[in-house]
VEXDREN-2710 file (C-alpha; in Angstrom, 1 decimal):
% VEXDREN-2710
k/r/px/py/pz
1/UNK/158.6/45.1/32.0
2/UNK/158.3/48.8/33.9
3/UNK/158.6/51.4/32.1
4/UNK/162.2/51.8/34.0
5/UNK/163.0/49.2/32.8
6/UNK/162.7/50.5/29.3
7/UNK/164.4/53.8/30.5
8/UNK/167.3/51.8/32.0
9/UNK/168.1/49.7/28.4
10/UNK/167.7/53.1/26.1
11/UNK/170.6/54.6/28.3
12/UNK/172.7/51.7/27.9
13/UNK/171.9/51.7/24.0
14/UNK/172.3/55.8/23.4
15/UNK/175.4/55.6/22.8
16/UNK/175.2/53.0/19.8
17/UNK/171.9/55.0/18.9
18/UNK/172.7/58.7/18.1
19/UNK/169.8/59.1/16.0
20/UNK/167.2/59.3/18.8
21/UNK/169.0/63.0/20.1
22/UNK/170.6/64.1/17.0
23/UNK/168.4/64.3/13.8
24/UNK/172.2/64.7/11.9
25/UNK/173.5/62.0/13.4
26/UNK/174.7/60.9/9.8
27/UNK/177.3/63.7/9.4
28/UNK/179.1/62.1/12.3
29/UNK/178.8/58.4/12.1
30/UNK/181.7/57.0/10.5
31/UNK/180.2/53.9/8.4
32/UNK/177.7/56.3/6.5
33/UNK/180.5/58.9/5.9
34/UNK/182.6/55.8/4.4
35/UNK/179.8/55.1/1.8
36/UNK/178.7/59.0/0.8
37/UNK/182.2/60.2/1.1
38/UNK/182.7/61.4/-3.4
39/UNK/183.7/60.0/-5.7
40/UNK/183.3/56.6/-5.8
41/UNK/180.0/55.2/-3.5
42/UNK/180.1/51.5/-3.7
43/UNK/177.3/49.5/-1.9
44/UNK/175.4/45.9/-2.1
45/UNK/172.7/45.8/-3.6
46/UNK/171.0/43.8/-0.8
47/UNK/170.6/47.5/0.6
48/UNK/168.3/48.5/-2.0
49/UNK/166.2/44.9/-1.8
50/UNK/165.7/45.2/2.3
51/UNK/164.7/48.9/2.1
52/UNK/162.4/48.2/-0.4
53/UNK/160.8/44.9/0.9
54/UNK/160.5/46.6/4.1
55/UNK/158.7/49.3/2.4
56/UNK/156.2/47.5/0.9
57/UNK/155.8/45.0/3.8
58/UNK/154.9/47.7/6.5
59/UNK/152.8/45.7/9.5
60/UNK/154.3/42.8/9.0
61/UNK/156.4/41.4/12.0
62/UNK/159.0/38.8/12.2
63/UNK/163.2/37.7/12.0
64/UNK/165.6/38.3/9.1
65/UNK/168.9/37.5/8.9
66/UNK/171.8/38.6/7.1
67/UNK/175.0/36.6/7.2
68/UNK/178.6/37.0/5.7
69/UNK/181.9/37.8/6.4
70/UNK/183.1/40.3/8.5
71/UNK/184.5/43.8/7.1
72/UNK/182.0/43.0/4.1
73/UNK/180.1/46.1/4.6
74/UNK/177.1/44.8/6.7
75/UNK/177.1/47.1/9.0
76/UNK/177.1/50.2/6.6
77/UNK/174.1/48.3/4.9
78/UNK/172.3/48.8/8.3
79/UNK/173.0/52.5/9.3
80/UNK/171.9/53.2/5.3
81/UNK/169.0/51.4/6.7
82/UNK/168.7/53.5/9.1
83/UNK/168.8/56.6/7.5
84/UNK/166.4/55.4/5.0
85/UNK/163.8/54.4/7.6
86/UNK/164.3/57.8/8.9
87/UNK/164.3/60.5/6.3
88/UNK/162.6/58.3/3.5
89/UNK/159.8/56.5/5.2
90/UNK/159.5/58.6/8.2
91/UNK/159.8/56.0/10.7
92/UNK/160.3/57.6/14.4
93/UNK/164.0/57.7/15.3
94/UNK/163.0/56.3/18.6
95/UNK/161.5/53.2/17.6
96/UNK/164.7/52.1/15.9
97/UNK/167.8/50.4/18.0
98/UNK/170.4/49.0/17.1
99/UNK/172.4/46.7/19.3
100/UNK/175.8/45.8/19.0
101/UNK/175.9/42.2/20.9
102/UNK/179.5/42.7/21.6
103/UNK/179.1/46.1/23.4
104/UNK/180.8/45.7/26.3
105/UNK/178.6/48.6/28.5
106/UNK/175.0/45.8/27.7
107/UNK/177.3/44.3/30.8
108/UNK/174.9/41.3/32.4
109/UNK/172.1/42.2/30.5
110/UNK/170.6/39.1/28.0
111/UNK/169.5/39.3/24.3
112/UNK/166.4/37.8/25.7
113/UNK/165.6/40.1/28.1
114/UNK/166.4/43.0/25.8
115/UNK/164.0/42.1/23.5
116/UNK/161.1/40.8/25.8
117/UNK/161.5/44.9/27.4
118/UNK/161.0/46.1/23.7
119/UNK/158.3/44.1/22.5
120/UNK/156.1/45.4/25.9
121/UNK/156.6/48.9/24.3
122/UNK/154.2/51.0/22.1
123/UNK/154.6/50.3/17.9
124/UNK/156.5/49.4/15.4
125/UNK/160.3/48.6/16.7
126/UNK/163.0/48.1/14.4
127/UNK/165.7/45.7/15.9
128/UNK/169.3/45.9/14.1
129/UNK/171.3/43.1/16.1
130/UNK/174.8/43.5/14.4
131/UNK/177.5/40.7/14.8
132/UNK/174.7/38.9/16.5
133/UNK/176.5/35.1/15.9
134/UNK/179.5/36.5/18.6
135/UNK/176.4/35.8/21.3
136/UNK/176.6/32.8/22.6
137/UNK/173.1/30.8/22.0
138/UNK/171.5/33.6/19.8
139/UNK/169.2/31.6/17.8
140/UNK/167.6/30.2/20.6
141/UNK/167.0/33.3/22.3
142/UNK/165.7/34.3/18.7
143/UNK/163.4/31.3/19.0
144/UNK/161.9/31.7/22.1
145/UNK/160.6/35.2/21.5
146/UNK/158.6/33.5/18.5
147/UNK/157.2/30.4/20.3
148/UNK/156.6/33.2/22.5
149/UNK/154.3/34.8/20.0
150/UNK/156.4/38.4/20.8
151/UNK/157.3/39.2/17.3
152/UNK/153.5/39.8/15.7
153/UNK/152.5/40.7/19.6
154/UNK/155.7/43.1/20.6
155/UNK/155.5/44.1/16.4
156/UNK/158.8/43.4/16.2
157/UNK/161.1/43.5/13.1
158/UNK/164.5/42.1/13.7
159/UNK/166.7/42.1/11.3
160/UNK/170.2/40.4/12.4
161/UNK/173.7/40.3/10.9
162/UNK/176.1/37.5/11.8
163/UNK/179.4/35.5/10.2
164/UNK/179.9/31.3/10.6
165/UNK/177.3/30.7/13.2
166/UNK/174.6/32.2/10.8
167/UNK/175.2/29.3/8.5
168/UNK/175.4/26.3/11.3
169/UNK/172.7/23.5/11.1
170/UNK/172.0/24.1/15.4
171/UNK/171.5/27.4/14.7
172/UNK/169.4/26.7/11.3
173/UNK/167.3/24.2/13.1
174/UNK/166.2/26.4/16.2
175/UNK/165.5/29.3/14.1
176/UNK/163.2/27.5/11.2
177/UNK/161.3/29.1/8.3
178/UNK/158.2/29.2/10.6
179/UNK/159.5/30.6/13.5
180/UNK/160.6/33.6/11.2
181/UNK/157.4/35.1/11.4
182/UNK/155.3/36.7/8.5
183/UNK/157.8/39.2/6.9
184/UNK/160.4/36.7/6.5
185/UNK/158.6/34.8/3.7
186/UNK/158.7/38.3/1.9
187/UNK/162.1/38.1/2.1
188/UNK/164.4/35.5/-0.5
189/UNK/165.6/32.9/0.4
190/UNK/162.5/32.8/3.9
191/UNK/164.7/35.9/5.0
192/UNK/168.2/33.9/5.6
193/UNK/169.8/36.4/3.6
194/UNK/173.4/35.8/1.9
195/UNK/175.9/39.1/1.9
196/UNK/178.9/38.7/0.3
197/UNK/181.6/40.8/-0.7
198/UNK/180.8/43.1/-3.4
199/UNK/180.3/41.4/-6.8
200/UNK/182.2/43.2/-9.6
201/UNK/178.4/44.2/-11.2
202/UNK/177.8/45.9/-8.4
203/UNK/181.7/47.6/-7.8
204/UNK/181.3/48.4/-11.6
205/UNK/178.2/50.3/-11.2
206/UNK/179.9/52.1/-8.1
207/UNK/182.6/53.4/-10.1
208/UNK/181.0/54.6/-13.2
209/UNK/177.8/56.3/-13.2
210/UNK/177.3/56.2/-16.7
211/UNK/177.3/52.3/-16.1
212/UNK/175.0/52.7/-13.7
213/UNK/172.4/55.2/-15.5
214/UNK/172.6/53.1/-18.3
215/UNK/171.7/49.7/-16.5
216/UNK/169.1/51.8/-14.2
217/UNK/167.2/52.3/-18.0
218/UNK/164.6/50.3/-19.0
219/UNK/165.2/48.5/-16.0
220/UNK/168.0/46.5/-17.3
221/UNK/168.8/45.2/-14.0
222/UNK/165.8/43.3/-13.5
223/UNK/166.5/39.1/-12.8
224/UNK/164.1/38.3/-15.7
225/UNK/166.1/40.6/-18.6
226/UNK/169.5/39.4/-17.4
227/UNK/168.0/35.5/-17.1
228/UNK/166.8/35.5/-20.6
229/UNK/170.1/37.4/-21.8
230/UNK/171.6/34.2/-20.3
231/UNK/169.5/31.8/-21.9
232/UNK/170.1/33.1/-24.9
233/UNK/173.9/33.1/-24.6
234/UNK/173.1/29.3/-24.2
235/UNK/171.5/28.6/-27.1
236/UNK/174.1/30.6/-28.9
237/UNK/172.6/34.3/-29.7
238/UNK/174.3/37.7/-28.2
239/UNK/171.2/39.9/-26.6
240/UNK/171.5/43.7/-28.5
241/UNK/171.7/44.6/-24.7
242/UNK/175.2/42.7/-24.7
243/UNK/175.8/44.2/-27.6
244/UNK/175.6/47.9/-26.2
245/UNK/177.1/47.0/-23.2
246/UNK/180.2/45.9/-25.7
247/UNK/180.5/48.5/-27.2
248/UNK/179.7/51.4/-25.0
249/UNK/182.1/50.2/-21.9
250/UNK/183.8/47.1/-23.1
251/UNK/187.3/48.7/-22.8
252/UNK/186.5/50.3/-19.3
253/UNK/185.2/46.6/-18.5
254/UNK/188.0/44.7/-18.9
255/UNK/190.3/47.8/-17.2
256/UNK/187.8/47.5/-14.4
257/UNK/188.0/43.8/-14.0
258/UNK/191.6/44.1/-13.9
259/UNK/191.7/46.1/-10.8
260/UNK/188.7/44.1/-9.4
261/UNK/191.3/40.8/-9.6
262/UNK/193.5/43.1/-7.0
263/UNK/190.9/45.0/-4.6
264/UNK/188.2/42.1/-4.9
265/UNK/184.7/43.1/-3.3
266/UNK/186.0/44.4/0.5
267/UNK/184.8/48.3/0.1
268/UNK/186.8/49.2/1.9
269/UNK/189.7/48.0/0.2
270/UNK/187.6/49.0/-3.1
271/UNK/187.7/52.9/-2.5
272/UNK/191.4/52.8/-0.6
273/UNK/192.7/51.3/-4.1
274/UNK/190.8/53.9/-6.4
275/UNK/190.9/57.0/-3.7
276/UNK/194.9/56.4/-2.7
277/UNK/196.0/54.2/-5.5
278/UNK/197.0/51.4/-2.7
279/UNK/195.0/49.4/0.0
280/UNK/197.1/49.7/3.8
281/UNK/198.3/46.8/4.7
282/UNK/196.7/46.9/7.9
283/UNK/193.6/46.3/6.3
284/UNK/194.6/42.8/4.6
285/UNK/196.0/41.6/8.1
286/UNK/192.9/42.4/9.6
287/UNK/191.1/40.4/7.2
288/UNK/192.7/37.3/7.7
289/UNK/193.2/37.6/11.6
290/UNK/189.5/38.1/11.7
291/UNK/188.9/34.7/10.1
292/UNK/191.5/32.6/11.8
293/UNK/190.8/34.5/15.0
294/UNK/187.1/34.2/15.2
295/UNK/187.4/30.3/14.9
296/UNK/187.9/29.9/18.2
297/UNK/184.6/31.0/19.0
298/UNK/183.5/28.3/16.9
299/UNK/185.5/26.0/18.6
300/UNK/188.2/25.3/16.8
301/UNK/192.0/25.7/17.2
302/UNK/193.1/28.8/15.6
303/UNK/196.8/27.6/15.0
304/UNK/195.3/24.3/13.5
305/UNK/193.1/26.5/11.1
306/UNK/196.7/28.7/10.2
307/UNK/198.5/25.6/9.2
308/UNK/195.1/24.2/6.9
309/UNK/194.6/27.5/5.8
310/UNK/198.3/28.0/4.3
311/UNK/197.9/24.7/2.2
312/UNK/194.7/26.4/1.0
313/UNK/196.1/29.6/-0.5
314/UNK/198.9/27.6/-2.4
315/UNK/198.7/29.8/-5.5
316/UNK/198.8/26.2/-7.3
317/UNK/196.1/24.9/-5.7
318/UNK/193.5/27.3/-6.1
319/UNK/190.6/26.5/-8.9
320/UNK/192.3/23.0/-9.1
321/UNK/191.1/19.2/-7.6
322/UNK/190.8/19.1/-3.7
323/UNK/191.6/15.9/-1.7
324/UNK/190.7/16.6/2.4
325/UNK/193.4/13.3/3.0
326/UNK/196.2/15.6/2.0
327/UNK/195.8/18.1/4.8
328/UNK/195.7/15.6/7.5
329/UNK/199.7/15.4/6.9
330/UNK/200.0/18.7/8.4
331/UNK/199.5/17.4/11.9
332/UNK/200.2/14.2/13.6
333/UNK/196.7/12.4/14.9
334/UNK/195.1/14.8/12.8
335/UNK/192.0/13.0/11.4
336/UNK/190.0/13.5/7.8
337/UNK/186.7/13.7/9.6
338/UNK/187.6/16.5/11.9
339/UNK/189.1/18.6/8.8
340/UNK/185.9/17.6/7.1
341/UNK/183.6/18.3/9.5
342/UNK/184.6/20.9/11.8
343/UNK/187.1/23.3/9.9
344/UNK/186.3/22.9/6.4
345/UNK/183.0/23.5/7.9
346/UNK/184.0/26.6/9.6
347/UNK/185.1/27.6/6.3
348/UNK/182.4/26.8/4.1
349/UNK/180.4/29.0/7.0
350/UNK/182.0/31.7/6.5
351/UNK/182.1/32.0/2.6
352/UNK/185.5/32.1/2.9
353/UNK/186.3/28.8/0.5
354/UNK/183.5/26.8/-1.3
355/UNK/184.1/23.5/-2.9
356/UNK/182.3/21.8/-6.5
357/UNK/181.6/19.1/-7.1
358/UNK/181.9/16.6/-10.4
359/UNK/178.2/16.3/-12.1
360/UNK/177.3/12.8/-11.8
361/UNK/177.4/10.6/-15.1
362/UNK/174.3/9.3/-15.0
363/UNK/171.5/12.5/-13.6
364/UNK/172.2/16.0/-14.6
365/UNK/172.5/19.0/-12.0
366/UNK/172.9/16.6/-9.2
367/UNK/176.7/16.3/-7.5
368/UNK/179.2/13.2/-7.3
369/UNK/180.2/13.2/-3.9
370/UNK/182.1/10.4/-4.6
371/UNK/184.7/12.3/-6.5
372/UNK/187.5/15.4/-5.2
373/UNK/186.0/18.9/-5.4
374/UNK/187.7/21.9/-7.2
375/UNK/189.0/24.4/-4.7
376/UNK/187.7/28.0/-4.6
377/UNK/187.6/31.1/-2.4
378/UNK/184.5/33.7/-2.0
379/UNK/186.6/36.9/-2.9
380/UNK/190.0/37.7/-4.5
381/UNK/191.1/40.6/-2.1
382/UNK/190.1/37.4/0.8
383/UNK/192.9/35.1/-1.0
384/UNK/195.9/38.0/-0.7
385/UNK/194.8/39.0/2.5
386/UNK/195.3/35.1/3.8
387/UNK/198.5/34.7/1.5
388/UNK/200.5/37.7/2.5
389/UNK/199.5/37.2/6.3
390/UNK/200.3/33.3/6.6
391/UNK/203.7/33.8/4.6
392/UNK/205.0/37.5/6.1
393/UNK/204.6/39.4/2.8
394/UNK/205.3/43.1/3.7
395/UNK/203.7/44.7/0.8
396/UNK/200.5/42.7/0.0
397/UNK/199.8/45.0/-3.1
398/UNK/202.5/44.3/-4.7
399/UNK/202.6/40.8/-4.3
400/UNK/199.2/40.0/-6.1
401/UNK/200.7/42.6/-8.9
402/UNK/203.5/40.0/-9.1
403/UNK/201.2/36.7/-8.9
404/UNK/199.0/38.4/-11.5
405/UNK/202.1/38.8/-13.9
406/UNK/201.9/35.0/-14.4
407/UNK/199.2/33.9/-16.7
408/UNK/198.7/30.5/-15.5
409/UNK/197.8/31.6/-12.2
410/UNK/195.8/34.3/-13.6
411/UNK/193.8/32.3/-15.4
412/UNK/193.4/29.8/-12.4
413/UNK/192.2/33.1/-10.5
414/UNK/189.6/34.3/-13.0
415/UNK/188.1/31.1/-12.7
416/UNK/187.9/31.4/-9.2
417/UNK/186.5/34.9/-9.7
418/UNK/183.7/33.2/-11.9
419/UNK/183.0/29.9/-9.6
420/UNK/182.0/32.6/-6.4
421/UNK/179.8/34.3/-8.9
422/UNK/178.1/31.7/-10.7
423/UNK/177.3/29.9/-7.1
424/UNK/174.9/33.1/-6.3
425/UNK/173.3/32.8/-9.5
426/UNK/170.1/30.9/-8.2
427/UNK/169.5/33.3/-5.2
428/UNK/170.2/36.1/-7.9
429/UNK/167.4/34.7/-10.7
430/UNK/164.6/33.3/-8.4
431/UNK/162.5/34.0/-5.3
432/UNK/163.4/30.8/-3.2
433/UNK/161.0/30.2/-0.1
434/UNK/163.9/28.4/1.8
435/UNK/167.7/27.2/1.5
436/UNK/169.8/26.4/-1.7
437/UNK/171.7/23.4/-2.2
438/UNK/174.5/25.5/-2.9
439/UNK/176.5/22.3/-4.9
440/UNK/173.6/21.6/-6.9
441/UNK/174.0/25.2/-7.9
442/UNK/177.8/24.9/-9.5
443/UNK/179.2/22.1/-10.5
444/UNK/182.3/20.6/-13.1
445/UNK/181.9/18.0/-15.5
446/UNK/182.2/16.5/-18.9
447/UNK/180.1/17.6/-22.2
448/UNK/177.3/14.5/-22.7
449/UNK/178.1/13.6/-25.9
450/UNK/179.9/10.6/-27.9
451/UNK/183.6/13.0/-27.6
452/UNK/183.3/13.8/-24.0
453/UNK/185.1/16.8/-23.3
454/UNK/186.3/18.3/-19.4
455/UNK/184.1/21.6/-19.0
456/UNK/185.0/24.2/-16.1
457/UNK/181.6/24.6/-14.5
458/UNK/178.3/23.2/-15.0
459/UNK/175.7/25.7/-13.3
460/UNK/172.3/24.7/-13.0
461/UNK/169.3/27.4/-12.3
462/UNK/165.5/26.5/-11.4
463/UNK/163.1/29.4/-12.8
464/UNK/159.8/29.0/-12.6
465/UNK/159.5/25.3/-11.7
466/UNK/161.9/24.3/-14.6
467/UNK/165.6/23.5/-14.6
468/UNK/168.2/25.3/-17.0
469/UNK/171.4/23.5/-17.0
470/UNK/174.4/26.1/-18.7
471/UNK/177.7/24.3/-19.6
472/UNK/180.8/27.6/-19.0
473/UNK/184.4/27.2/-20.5
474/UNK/186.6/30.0/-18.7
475/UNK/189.7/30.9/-21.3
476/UNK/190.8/34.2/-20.1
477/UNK/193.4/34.4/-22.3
478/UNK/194.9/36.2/-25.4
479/UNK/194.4/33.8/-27.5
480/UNK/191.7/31.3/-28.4
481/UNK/191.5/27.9/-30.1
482/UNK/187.9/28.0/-31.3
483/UNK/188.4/24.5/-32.9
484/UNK/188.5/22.7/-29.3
485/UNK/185.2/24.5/-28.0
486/UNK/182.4/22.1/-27.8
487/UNK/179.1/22.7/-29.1
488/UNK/176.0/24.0/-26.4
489/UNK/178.4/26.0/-24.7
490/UNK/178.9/29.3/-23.2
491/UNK/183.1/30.6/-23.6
492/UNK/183.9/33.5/-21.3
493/UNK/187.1/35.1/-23.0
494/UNK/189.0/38.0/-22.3
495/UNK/187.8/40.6/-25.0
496/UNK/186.0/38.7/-27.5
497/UNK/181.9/39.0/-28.3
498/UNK/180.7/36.6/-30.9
499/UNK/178.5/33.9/-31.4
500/UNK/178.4/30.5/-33.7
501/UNK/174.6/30.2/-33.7
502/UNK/174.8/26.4/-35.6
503/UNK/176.9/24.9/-32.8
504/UNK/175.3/26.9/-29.9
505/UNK/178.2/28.5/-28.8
506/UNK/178.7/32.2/-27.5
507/UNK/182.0/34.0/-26.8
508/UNK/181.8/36.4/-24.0
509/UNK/184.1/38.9/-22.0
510/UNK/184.5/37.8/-18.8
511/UNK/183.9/41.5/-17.0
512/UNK/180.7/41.4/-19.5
513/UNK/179.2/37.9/-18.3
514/UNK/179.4/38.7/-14.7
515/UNK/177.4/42.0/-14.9
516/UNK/174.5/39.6/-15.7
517/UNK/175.3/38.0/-12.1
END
């Protein structure tokens, strides 16, 4: 490509690229003055892991992707990113684009030939393709410029954010683990990187820096210290870290936790709740038209998906047994396969609702399709966002104040809260080359011994080439029968730390266990 032609594309990308005119263009931009604006600075820690990988990976060349849901803070991930490449690792401001795909002024000009007019361009170029799953055929056009050889040739680094096409099998299969190029495999997970919403370690740490300084010493934060606090919760010994952690902010925990059952992990909806002490209601609309509306590009029949969707968020259903048959009542013709297949797929894609599975009876770790799934959504603030917009709730807020007043349901919710976080737990512990199994990750079962007793999750972790299989009992409650606790097992209460070494049982807060997640 001419160097007009390069001219032509950076005046149709200045407006999206402020930094390459304006060495302040961080006191203007509105996702950066979100995050920085005092007191509370909430952010995933994925930020911290892709500026640091890229950092030590300089002159390496090649495709990572980031996919989640919308509104989860992607985007203020990648102009912190930016900033960081910038005025930490002095990269040159010009070298660095980022491309809205749904920009309206790109008009009839293609991904493809974007990025074939950058890679014929001096150095380094950093690529930030945001939303890139709203372009039709994206991972092909991803593909071609590596079987074109442009990514180590054009030194291209490309690092693209999407929701529920990231996670299609098309999409997975066109853009394999070797057509990611070399800095992928730095990456986790061969650079097909998860975001979710915040997880309540990392809103906890946003919201108290004395949290935070204390788990930034002696590196506390590191997946080895918090694995082996885990194991040896298992075996039915409390860690003096736990300990600590106990009794330094136990009660500041649990009031924490609390408030994270309301706000879930949307920052957005973290910092309205803490700033304004309420979250507009604009914002849990938004959330759920998002979903729904954004199956259509997918496919799928947005009205359909409102009328599964409103069986879903049955406060009575959540964290309980899931039977596809029972949906297909809500429409005439409709069939179990095309629930199955197509918009509990969608779902799945889009980590809005995940599904475990019963452990088999006869192999450990591995799922019993053959059996209904528990039901279980990604993100509490998700869940009242979906409930107040199917059913015309005028004040959202209030309403999960109300649902939380019933301790069944809260209970039923906590477990939820501990399902999404446990199903991370293997990205979170090991340095995976390629995809998870994400069912063989979480699962529900029955203790294997001669008085077989229901357990609430079964979550199995690989480290180091060996499995660690952790039987969990939720009882988020006042009040605990220790008598009915089977042995090997970890308890997650709601304020109590102990252990019973001889039966290999531990007793942890809930707001303590998940810090370790």
């Amino acid at each position: 490509m001419s160097g007009t032609s390069v001219e032509r594309l950076r005046q149709k990308l200045r407006l999206y690229n402020p930094w390459w005119v304006d060495g302040l263009w961080y006191e203007k931009d509105k996702e950066f003055l979100e995050y920085k604006r005092e007191p509370y600075k909430v952010i995933s820690r994925m930020y911290r892991y892709i500026r640091d990988t890229l950092k030590r990976n300089r002159n390496k060349y090649g495709i990572v992707t980031i996919r989640g849901p919308r509104r989860a803070g992607k985007t203020t991930v990648i102009k912190l990113l930016i900033y960081s490449l910038i005025n930490e690792l002095r990269i040159d401001p010009q070298s660095i684009y980022y491309i809205s795909l749904d920009y309206q002024r790109l008009g009839n000009t293609s991904l493809l030939e974007i990025l074939e007019t950058l890679a014929k361009t001096e150095g380094d170029k950093y690529i930030f393709l945001d939303e890139v799953s709203m372009y039709e055929n994206w991972s092909l056009v991803l593909k071609n410029i590596s079987d074109q050889g442009l990514l180590s040739q054009g030194r291209l680094i490309i690092i693209a954010t999407g929701s529920h096409s990231m996670d299609l099998a098309q999409a997975a299969e066109k853009l394999s683990s070797s057509r990611r190029g070399e800095l992928a495999t730095a990456f986790n997970l061969g650079g097909n990187l998860l975001f979710t919403p915040l997880r309540f370690s990392e809103v906890a740490e946003g919201l108290s820096s004395e949290l935070d300084s204390y788990l930034s010493s002696g590196r506390k934060r590191k997946a080895g210290i918090r694995f082996n606090i885990l194991v040896d919760l298992k075996e039915g010994k409390i860690n003096e870290n736990l300990w600590d952690l106990y009794n330094g902010f136990g009660a500041s925990l649990e009031e924490m936790f609390e408030a994270y059952l309301i706000h879930g992990g949307y920052p957005k909806a973290v910092k309205e709740f803490y700033e304004n002490k309420k979250i507009t209601e604009n914002f849990y609309y938004e959330i759920a038209e998002l979903l729904i509306n954004d199956s259509k590009k997918a496919g799928l029949d947005p009205q359909l998906l409102r009328k599964i969707l409103t069986e879903l968020v049955n406060p009575k259903k959540l964290s309980g047994p899931f039977n596809v048959s029972d949906l297909t009542e809500i429409e005439r013709n409709l069939k179990e396969k095309q629930i199955r297949d197509q918009y509990l797929q969608y779902l799945k894609s889009t980590w809005a609702f995940f599904f475990s599975y019963s452990e088999r009876k006869d192999t450990q770790c591995q799922p019993n399709y053959n059996e209904n799934p528990k039901l279980y959504i990604l993100d509490p603030f998700l869940f009242y966002s979906l409930y107040a917009y199917l059913n015309n709730i005028p004040d959202p807020l209030e309403k999960s104040r109300t649902l939380l007043k019933d301790e069944k349901f809260k209970g039923l919710f906590v477990e939820s809260v501990v399902a999404s976080h446990l199903l991370l737990a293997q990205q979170l512990f090991e340095h995976l080359p390629g995809t998870i199994n994400y069912d063989r990750v979480l699962m529900y079962g029955k203790t294997p011994t001669s008085e077989s007793k229901e357990i609430d999750f079964i979550s199995c972790i690989r480290k180091k080439e060996q499995l660690y299989r952790f039987q969990i009992e939720c009882k988020y409650r006042k009040y605990l029968n220790r008598k009915t606790i089977s042995p090997n097992t970890i308890v997650l209460t709601r304020d109590i730390l102990d252990s019973d070494p001889e039966r290999h049982i531990s007793y942890v807060p809930v707001p303590l266990f998940l810090l370790l997640l």
